[in-house]
N, CA and C atoms as a LAMMPS dump frame, in Angstrom:
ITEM: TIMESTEP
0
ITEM: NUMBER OF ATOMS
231
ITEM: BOX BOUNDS ff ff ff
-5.0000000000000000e+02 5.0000000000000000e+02
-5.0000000000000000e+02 5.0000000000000000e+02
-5.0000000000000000e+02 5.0000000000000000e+02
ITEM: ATOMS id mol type element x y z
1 1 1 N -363.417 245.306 149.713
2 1 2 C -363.229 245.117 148.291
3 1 3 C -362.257 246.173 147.77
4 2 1 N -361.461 245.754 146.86
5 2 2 C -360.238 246.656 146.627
6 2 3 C -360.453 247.715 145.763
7 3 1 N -361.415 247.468 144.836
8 3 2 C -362.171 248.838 144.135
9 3 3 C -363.13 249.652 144.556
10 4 1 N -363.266 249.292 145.861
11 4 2 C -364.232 250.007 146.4
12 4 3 C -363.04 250.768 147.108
13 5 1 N -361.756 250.694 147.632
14 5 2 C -361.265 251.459 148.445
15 5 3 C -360.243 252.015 147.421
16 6 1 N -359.915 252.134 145.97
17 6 2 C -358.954 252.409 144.995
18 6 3 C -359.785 253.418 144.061
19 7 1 N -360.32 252.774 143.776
20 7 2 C -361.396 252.837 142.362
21 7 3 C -360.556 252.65 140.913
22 8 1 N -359.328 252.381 140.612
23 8 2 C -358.365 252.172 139.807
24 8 3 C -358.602 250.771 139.719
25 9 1 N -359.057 250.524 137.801
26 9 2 C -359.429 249.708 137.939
27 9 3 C -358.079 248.668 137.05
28 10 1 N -356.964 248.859 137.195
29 10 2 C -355.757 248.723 136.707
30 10 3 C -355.113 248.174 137.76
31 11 1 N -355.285 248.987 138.938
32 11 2 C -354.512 248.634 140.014
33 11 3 C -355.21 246.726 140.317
34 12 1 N -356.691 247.175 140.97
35 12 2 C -357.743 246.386 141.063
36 12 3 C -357.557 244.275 140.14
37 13 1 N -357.23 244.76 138.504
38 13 2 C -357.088 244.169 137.487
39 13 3 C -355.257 243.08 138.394
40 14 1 N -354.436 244.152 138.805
41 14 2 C -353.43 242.833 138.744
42 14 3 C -353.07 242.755 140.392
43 15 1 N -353.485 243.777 141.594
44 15 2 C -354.193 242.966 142.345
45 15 3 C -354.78 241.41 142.686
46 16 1 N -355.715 241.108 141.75
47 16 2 C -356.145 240.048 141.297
48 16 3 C -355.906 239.145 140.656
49 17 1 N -354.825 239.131 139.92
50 17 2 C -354.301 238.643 138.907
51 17 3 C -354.61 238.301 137.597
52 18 1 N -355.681 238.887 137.007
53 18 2 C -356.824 238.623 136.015
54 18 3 C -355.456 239.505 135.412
55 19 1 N -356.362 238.741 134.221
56 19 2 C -355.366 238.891 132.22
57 19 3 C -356.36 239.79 131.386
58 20 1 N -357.315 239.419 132.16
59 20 2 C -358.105 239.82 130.745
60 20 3 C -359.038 241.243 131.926
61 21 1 N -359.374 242.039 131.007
62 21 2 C -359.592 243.148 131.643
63 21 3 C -361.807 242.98 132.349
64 22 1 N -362.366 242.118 131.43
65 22 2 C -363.581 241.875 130.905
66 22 3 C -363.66 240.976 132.864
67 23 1 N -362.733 240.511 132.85
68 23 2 C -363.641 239.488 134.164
69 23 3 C -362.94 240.542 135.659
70 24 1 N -362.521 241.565 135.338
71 24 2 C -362.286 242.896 136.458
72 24 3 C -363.399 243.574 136.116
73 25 1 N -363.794 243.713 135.446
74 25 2 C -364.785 244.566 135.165
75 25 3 C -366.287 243.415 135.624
76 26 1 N -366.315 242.723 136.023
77 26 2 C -367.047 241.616 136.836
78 26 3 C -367.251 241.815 138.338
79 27 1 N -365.912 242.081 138.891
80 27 2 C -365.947 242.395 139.95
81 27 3 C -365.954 243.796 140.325
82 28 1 N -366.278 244.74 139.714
83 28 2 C -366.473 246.334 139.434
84 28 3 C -367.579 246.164 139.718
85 29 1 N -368.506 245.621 138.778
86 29 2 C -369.671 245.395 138.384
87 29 3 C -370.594 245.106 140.295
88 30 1 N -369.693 243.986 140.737
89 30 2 C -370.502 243.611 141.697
90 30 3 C -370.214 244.816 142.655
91 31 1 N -368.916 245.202 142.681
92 31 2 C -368.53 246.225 143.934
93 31 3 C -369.77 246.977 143.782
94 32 1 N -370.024 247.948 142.75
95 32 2 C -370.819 249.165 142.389
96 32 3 C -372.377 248.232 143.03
97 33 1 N -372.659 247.092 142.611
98 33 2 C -374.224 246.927 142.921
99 33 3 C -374.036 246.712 144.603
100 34 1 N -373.116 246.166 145.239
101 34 2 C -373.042 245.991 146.819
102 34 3 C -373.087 247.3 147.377
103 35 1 N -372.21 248.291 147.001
104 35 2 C -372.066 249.999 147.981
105 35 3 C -373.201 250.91 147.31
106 36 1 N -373.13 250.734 146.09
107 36 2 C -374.639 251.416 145.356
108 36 3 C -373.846 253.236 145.619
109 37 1 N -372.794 253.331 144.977
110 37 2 C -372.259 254.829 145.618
111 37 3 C -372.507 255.477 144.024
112 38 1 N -373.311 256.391 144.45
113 38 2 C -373.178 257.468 143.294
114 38 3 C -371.952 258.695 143.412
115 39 1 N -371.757 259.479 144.808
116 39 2 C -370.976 260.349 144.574
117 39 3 C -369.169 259.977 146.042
118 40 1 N -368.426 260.354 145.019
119 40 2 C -367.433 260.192 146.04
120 40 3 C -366.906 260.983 147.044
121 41 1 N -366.416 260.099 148.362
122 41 2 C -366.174 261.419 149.55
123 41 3 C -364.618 261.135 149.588
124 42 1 N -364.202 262.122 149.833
125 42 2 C -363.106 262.71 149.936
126 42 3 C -363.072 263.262 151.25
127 43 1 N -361.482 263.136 152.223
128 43 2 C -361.356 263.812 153.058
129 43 3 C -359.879 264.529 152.306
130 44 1 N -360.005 265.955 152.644
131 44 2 C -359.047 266.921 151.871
132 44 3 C -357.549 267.264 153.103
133 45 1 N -356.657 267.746 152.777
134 45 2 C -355.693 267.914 153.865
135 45 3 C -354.518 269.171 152.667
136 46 1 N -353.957 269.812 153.531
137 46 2 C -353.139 270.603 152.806
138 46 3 C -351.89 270.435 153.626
139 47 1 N -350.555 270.523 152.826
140 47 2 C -349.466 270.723 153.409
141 47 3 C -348.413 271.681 152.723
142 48 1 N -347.692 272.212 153.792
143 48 2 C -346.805 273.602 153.314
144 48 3 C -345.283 273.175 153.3
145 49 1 N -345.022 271.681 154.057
146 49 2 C -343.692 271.941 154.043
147 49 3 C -343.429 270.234 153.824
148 50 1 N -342.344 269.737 153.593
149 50 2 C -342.153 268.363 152.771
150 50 3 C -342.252 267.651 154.044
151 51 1 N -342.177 268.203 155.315
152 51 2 C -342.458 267.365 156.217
153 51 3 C -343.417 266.779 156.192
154 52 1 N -344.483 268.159 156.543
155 52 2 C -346.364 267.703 156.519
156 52 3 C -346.614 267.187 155.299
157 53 1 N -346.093 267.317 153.68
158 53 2 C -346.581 266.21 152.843
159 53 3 C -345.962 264.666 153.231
160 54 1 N -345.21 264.675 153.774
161 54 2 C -344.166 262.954 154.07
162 54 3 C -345.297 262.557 154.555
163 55 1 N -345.993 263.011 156.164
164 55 2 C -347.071 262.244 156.465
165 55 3 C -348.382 262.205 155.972
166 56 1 N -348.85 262.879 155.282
167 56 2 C -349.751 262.696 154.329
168 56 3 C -349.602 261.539 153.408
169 57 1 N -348.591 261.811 153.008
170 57 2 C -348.32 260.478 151.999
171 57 3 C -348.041 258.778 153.026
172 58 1 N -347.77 259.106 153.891
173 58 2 C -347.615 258.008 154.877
174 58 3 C -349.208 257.703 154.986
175 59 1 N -349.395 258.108 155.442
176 59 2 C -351.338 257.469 156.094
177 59 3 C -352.325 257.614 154.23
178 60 1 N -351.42 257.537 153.25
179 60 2 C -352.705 257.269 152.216
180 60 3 C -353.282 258.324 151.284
181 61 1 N -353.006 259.722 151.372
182 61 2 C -353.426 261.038 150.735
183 61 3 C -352.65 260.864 149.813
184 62 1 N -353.321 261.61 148.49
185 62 2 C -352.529 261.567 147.224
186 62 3 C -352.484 262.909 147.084
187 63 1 N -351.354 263.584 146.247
188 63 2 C -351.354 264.801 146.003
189 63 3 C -352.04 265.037 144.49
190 64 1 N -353.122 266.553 144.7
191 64 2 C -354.092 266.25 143.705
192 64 3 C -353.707 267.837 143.018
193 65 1 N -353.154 268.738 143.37
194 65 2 C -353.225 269.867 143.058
195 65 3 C -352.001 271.023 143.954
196 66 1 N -351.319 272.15 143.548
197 66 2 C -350.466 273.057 144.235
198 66 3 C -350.917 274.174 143.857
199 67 1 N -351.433 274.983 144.987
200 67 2 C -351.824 275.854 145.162
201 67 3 C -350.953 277.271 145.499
202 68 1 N -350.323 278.443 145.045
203 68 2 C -349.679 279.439 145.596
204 68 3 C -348.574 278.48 146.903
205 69 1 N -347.925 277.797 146.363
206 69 2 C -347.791 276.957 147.168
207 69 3 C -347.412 276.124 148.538
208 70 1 N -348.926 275.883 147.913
209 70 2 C -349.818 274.92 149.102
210 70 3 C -349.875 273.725 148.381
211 71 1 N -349.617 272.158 148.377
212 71 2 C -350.191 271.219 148.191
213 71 3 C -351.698 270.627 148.829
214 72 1 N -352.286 270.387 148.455
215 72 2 C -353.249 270.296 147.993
216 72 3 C -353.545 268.105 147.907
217 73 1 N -353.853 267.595 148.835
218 73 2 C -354.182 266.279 149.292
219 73 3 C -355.315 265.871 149.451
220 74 1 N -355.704 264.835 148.888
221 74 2 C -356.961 264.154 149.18
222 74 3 C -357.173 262.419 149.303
223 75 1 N -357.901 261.503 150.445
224 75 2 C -357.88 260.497 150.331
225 75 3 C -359.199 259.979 150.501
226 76 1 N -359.9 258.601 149.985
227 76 2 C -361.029 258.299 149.875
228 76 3 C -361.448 258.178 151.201
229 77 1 N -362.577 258.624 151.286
230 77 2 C -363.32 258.601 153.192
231 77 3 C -363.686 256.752 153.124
C-alpha cells in the first residue's frame, strides 16, 4: 500500500488519481487499521561527500538534517 510505504498523503492522493481529498483519506483510513502502526521506524545513514549522498538518494533516503557538515539521511524501514 502506497501510504503505508510514503505516508504523504498528497503524493498517495494523485498516485491514485482521486480529486477529492475525502476518498484518500479512505484509503489512509484502511492502511492505518491493516498495519495498526503507532510509531515510525526509520533506518538513519549519514554522508560526508556528494558521492555518498548520490547513493543514498539512489536507494530511497531523504535528506532530513546537516550536521557540522554531515548530512544527515533517513528512509522508512
Amino acid at each position: 500500500m502506497e501510504y503505508h510505504k510514503t505516508k504523504d498523503l498528497v503524493h498517495v492522493m494523485a498516485f491514485l488519481g482521486h480529486k477529492k481529498s475525502d476518498n484518500t483519506l479512505l484509503y489512509v483510513q484502511l492502511d492505518q487499521k491493516l498495519f495498526n502502526e503507532t510509531q515510525d521506524e526509520f533506518t538513519a545513514k549519514t554522508a560526508k561527500t556528494p558521492e555518498e549522498a548520490a547513493k543514498l538518494i539512489e536507494v530511497g533516503f531523504q535528506l532530513e538534517d546537516t550536521i557540522d557538515g554531515i548530512h544527515l539521511y533517513r528512509k522508512r524501514k
